[in-house]
VOGU-3710 file (C-alpha; in Angstrom, 3 decimals, decimal comma):
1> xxxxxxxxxx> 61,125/53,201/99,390  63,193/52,629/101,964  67,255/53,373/101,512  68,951/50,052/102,480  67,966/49,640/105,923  68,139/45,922/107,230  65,947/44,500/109,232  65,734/40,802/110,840  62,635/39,071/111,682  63,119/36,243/114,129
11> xxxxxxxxxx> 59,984/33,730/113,115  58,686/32,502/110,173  55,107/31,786/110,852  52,329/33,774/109,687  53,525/36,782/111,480  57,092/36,533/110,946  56,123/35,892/107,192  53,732/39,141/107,279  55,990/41,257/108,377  58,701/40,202/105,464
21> xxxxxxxxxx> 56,642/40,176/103,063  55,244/43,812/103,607  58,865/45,022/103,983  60,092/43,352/101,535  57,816/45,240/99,056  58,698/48,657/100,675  62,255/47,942/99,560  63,909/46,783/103,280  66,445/44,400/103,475  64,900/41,533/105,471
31> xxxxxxxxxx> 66,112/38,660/107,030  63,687/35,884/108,203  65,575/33,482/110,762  63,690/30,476/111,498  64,747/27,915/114,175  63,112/24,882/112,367  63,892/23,123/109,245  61,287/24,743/107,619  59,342/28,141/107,382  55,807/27,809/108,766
41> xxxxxxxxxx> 56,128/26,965/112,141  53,189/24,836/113,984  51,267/25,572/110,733  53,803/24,231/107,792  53,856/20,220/106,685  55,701/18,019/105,535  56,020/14,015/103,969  56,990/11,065/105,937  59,342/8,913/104,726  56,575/6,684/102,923
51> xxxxxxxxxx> 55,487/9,875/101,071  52,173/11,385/102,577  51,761/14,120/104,209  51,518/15,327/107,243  51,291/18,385/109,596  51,152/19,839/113,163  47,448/20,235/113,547  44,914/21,107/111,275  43,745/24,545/111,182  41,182/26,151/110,352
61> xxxxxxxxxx> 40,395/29,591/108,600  37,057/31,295/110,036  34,410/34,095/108,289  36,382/36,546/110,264  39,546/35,936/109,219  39,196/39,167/106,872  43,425/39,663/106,424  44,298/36,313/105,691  41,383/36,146/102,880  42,669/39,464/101,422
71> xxxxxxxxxx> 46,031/37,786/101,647  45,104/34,551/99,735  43,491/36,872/96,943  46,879/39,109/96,536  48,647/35,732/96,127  46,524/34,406/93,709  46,324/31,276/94,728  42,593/28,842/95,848  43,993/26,820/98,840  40,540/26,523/100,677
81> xxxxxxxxxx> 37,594/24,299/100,425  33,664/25,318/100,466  32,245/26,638/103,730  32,050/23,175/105,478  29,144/22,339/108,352  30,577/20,844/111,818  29,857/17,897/114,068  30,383/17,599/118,039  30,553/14,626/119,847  30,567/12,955/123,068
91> xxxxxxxxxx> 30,972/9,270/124,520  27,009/9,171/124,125  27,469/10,001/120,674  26,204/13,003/118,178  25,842/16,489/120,758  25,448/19,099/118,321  25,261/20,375/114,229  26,152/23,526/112,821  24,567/25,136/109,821  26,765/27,263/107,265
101> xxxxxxxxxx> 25,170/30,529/109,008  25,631/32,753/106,032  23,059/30,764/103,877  20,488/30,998/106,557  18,206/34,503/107,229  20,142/36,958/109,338  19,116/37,543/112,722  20,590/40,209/115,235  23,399/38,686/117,335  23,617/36,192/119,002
111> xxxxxxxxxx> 20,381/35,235/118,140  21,101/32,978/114,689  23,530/31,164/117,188  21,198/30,292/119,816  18,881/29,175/116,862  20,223/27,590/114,391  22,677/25,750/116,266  20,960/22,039/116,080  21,225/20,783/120,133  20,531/16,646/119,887
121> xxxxxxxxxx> 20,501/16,538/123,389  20,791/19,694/125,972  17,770/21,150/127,055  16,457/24,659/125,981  16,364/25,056/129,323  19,360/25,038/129,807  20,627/27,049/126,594  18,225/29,829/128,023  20,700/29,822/131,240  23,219/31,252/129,286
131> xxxxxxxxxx> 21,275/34,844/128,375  23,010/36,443/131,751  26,561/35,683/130,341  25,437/38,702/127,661  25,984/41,369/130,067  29,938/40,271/130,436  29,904/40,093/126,691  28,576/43,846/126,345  30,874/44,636/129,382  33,810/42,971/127,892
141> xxxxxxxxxx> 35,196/45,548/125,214  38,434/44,426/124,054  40,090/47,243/125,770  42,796/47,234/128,417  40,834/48,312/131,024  38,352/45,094/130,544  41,278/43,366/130,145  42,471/43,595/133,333  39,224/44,318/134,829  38,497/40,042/133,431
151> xxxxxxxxxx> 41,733/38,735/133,361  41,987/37,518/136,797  38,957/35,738/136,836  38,890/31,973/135,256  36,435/31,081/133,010  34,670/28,887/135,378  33,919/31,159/137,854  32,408/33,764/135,259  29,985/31,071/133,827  29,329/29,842/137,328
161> xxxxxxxxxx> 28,720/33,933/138,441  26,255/34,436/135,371  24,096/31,069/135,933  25,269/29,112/133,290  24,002/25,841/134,497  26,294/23,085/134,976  25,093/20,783/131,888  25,630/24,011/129,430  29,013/24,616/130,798  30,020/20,869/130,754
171> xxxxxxxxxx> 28,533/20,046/127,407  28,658/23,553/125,715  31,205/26,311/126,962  34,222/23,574/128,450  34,392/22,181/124,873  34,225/25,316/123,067  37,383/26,081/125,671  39,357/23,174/125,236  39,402/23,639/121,146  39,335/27,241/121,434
181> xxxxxxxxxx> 41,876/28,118/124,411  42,999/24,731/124,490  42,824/24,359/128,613  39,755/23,730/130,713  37,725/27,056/132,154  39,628/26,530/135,485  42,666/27,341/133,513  41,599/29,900/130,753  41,527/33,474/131,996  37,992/34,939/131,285
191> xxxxxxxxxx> 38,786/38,031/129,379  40,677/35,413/127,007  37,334/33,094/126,849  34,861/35,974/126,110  37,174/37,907/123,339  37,928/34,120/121,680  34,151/33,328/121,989  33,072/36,607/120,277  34,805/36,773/117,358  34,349/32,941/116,291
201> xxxxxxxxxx> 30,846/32,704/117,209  28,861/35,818/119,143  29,845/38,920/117,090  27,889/38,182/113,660  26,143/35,385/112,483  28,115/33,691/110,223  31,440/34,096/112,206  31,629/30,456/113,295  31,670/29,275/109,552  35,131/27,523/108,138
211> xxxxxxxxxx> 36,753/26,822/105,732  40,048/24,278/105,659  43,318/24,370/103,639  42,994/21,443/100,944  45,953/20,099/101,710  49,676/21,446/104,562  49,097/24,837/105,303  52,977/24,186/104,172  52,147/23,376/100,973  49,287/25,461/100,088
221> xxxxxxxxxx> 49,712/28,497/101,632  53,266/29,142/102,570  55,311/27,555/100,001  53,868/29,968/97,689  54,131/32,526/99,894  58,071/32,129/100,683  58,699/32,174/96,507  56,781/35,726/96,576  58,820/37,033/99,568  62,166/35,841/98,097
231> xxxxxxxxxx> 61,381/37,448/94,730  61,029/40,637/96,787  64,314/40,172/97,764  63,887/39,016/101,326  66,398/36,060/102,228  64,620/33,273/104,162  67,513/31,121/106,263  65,970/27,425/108,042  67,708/26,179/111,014  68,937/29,652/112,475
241> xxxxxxxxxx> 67,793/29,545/116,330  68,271/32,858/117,737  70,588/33,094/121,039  70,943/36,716/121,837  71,117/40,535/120,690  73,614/42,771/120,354  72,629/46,078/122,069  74,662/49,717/121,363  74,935/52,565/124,004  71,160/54,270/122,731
251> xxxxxxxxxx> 69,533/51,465/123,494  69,295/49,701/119,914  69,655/46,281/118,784  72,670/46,513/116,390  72,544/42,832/115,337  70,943/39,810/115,772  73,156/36,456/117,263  72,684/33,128/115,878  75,359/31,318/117,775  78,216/31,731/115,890
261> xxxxxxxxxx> 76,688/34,078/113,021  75,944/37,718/113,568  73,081/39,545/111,291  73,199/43,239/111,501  70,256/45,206/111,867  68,665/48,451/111,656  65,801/46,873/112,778  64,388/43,840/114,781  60,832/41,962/114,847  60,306/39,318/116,827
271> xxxxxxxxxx> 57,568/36,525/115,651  57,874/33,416/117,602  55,208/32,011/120,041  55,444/31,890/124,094  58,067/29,230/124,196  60,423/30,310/121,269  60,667/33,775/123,303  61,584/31,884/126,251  63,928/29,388/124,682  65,659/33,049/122,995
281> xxxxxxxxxx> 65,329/34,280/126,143  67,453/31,589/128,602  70,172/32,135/126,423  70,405/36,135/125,957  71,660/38,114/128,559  70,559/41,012/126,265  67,049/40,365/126,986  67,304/38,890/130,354  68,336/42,363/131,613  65,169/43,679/130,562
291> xxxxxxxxxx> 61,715/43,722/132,525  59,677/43,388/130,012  61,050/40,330/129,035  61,877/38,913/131,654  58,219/38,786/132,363  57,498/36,411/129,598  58,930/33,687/132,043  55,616/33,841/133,834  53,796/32,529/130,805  53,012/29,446/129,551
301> xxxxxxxxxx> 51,844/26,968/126,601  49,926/23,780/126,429  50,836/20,810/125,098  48,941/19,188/121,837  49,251/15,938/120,018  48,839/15,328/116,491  47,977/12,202/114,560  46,801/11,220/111,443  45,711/7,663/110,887  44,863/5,843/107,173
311> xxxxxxxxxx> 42,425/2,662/108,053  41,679/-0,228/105,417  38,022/0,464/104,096  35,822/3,713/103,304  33,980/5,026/106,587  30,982/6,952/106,252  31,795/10,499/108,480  28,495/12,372/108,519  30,547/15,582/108,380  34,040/16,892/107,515
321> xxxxxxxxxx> 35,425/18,334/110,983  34,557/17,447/114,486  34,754/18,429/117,982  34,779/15,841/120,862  34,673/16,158/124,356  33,894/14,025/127,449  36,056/11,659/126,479  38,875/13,342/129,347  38,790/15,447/131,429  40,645/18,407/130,419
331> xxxxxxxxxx> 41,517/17,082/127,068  39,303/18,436/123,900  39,938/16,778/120,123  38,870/17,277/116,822  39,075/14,321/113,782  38,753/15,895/110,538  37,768/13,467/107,034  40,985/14,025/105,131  38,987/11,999/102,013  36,762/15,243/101,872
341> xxxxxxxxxx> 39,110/18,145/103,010  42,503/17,056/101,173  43,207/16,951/97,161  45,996/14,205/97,673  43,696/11,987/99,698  40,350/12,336/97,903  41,201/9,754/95,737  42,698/7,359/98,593  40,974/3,668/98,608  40,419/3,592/102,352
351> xxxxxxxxxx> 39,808/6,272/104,715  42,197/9,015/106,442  41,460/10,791/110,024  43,627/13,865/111,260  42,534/13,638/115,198  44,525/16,501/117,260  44,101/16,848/121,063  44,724/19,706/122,871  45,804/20,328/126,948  47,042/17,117/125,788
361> xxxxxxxxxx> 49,973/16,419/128,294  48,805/13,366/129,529  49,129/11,288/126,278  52,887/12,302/125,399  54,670/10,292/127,051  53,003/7,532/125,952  54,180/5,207/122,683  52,613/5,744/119,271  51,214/1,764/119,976  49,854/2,777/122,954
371> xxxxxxxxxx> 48,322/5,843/121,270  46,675/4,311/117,789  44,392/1,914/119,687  43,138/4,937/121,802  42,446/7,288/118,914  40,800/4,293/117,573  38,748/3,921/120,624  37,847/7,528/120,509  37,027/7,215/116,815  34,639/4,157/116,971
381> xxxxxxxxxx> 32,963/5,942/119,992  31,653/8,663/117,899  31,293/6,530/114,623  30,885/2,624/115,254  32,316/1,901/111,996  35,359/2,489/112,958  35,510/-0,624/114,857  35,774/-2,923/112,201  38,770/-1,207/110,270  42,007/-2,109/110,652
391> xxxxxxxxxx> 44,893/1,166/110,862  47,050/0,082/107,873  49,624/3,230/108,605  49,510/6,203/111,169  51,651/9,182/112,140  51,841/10,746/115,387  53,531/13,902/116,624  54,343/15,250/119,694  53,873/18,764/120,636  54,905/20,245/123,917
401> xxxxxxxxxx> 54,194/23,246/124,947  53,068/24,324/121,563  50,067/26,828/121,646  49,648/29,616/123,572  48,090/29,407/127,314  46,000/32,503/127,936  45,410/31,414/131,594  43,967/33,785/134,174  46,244/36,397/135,627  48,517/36,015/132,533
411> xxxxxxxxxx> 47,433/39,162/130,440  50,023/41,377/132,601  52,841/39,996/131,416  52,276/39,422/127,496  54,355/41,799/125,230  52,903/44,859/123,752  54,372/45,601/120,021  56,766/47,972/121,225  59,272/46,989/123,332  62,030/48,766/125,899
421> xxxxxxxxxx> 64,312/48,864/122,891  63,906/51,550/120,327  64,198/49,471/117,473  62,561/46,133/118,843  59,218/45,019/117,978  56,710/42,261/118,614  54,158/40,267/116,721  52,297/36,905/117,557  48,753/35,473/118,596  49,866/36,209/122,041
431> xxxxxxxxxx> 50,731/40,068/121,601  48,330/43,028/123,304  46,895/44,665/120,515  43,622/46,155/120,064  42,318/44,171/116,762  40,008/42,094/118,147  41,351/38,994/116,225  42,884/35,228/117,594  45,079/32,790/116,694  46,322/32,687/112,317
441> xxxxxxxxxx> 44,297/35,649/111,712  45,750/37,969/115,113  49,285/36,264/114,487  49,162/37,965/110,459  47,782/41,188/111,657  50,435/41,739/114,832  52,709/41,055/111,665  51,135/43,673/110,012  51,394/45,641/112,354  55,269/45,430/113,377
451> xxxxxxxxxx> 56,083/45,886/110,129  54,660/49,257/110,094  55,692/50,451/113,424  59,400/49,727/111,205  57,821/51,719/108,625  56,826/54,742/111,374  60,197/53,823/113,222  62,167/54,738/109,958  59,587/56,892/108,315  60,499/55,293/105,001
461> xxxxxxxxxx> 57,691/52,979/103,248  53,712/52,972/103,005  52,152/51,452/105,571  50,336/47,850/105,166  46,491/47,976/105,130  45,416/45,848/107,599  41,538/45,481/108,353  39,517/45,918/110,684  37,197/43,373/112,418  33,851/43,938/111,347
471> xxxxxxxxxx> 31,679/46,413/113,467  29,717/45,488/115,955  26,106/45,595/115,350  23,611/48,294/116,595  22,573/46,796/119,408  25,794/45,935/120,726  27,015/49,334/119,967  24,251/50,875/121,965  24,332/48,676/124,943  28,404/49,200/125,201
481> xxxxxxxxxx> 27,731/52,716/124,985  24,595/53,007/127,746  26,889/50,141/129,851  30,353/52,537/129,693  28,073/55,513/130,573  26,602/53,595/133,556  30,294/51,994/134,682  31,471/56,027/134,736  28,664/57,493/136,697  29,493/54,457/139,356
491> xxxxxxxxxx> 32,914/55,146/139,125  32,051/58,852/140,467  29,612/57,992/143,223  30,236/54,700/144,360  33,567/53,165/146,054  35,214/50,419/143,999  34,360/47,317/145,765  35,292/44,928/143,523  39,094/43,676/142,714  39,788/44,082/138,590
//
């Protein structure tokens, strides 16, 4: 156990609250500073003033997400629906159904994909233009050398390179992109769209299924969650915005500056997303005289909007969660059935759609009336009912420059776990590590993970057990293997012609 030492952890979301809770239970004394009124971050909820909930975004929780499940289980606690099947829409109406792939006869990858994946309208022609792309999949490793060797490259231009045909990419890939990465391919580095791609969909067969929180992440999830940590001991503080560091002569953080408040620390982990780091960053001159951070200026996020509308009558929606596109250009957006999904709304007379948009910079400025008729719009275009009812009470909110932007180029300057200071670490869904997982499940295990670097930093405390992704099946092994041989015999008789 470890003797007293104090460390502060700057970000209650799922890493900032993964990283507590671990050294919590080693016997550390933690501090979690959050800068919002709540612990949770983009994931936690809350009520409006009339009473019902709401939250930043619905999200998701995928077959992979192997950490968070193990998680849930250690808390005790049944947050989640049933494996749910998925819709995707455009203006012309239904595109595409997805099976729950774990009830269906396993295939190799990615062949129950390509084949249980019910197309209403693309071609197999032009699903069959997409085989190529499985060389850059193979190729594409998760190491840092494929990193860099894809980072500079857009996600376009690889699809274009490989002969993805232009229907596939507009009606397939793009919207896959603009829920997955949130930006269109022109924006989303490529090493970012293949790793994303393969663990929710390419890497086993069921990966793609999902399950949803019945209710606020907030509510289900972390609320529990915080009562745990504090019983640990851990002391979780709201409305505590971090504004600098206070550094000693051997290069240790000392304490942690909340304007007028100092914490001290033995230890610091930081678990904020892009633009908390840079919001901590303008003000600390501590970490402005530091490369490493100062290189987190050259990233960015992407704006999302969030709104949840409650309409008069029941409406029949063939299927729990959605994904649009077509409907703008670079925008993608989901609508989830909040009757099915939620406990508190199951009951509800009329009908209540979450619909979140991402790369969705184009709508904020614009007021909520101005925005209800358009969601509306959107709504009715995918399911006609919708035209007929009447929005009896709606909530929208605004979030700029909210997820993480993996754009091409950017991979250079995101934060490994540890940092220039001996006693700083990192954790977030926008961290280098070698996992293998995104978004909830990558931001818990980079939590994880600081927390024992702490551990290894102080060698005091066991170690969390974080797992793996699952292996990657035969075939894939093989071909990475024969494909890494080849890339190393070329390396030793050819010239490098091409950039990385």
């Amino acid at each position: 156990m470890s003797q007293g030492k104090r460390v502060v952890v700057v970000g209650a979301g799922w890493a900032g609250l993964g990283a507590t809770n671990h050294l919590a239970k080693q016997g550390y004394h933690v501090t979690l500073l959050e800068a919002g009124s709540y612990p949770g971050g983009l994931v936690a909820g809350w009520k409006t003033a009339a009473g019902r909930s709401v939250e930043a975004g619905i999200h998701g929780f995928w077959y992979p997400y192997r950490n968070i499940f193990s998680l849930i289980n250690e808390l005790g606690i049944s947050p989640f629906t049933t494996w749910t099947r998925s819709s995707q829409y455009s203006p012309a109406g239904l595109e595409v159904e997805s099976p729950i792939f774990q009830e269906l006869p396993q295939l190799p990858t990615p062949l129950g994909t390509f084949l249980y994946t019910q197309f209403k309208r693309l071609p197999l022609i032009d699903r069959l233009s997409a085989l190529p792309l499985l060389y850059a999949v193979i190729d594409f490793d998760n190491s840092d050398e494929a990193w860099r060797r894809y980072d500079f490259v857009t996600a376009r231009e690889l699809f274009k390179d490989f002969g993805v045909s232009a229907r596939l990419y507009h009606e397939s890939f793009e919207p896959m992109l603009l829920v997955g990465l949130f930006a269109p391919g022109e924006q989303c580095s490529a090493a970012a769209a293949i790793g994303m791609l393969y663990y929710f969909i390419l890497a086993h067969q069921p990966d793609f299924d999902v399950v949803w929180c019945r209710g606020t992440v907030g509510e289900k999830i972390f609320r529990p969650w915080v009562k745990r940590i504090e019983k640990c001991g851990a002391q979780v503080l709201a409305n505590h915005r971090v504004t600098d560091l206070i550094v000693d002569g051997n290069n240790q953080v000392t304490g942690v500056v909340c304007n007028d408040e100092v914490f001290d620390a033995d230890a610091v982990i930081f678990a904020v997303g892009i633009t908390g780091m840079k919001k901590i960053l303008s003000s600390s001159p501590s970490l402005q005289s530091r490369d490493d951070f100062r290189n987190v200026s050259n990233l960015g996020a992407i704006d999302v909007l969030a709104t949840r509308l409650w309409f008069d009558r029941k409406i029949h929606i063939k299927r729990p969660s959605n994904a649009c596109f077509g409907f703008d250009a670079t925008t993608g957006w989901t609508f989830f059935d909040l009757n099915t999904l939620h406990d508190e709304y199951r009951n509800e007379p009329g009908t209540v759609v979450e619909a979140d948009f991402y790369h969705a910079n184009q709508f904020l400025s614009l007021e909520n009336e101005e925005i209800i008729p358009i969601v509306q719009r959107y709504l009715a275009n995918c399911v006609p009912e919708f035209w007929e009812a009447k929005v009896i009470d709606s909530s929208v909110i605004r979030l700029p420059q909210a997820v993480s932007h993996f754009a091409p180029g950017s991979y250079r300057y995101m934060l490994p776990a540890k940092t220039s200071f001996k006693n700083v670490f990192m954790s977030g869904d926008w961290i280098v590590n070698r996992h293998g997982s995104w978004s909830q499940e990558k931001a818990y295990v980079t939590g994880l993970e600081a927390a024992n670097l702490v551990i290894s930093y102080f060698a005091e405390g066991t170690p969390a057990k974080i797992i793996p992704v699952e292996v990657d099946e035969t075939h894939i092994q093989l071909a990475r293997v024969v494909n890494r041989t080849a890339r190393q015999i070329g390396k030793s008789i050819l010239p490098e012609f091409w950039l990385p």
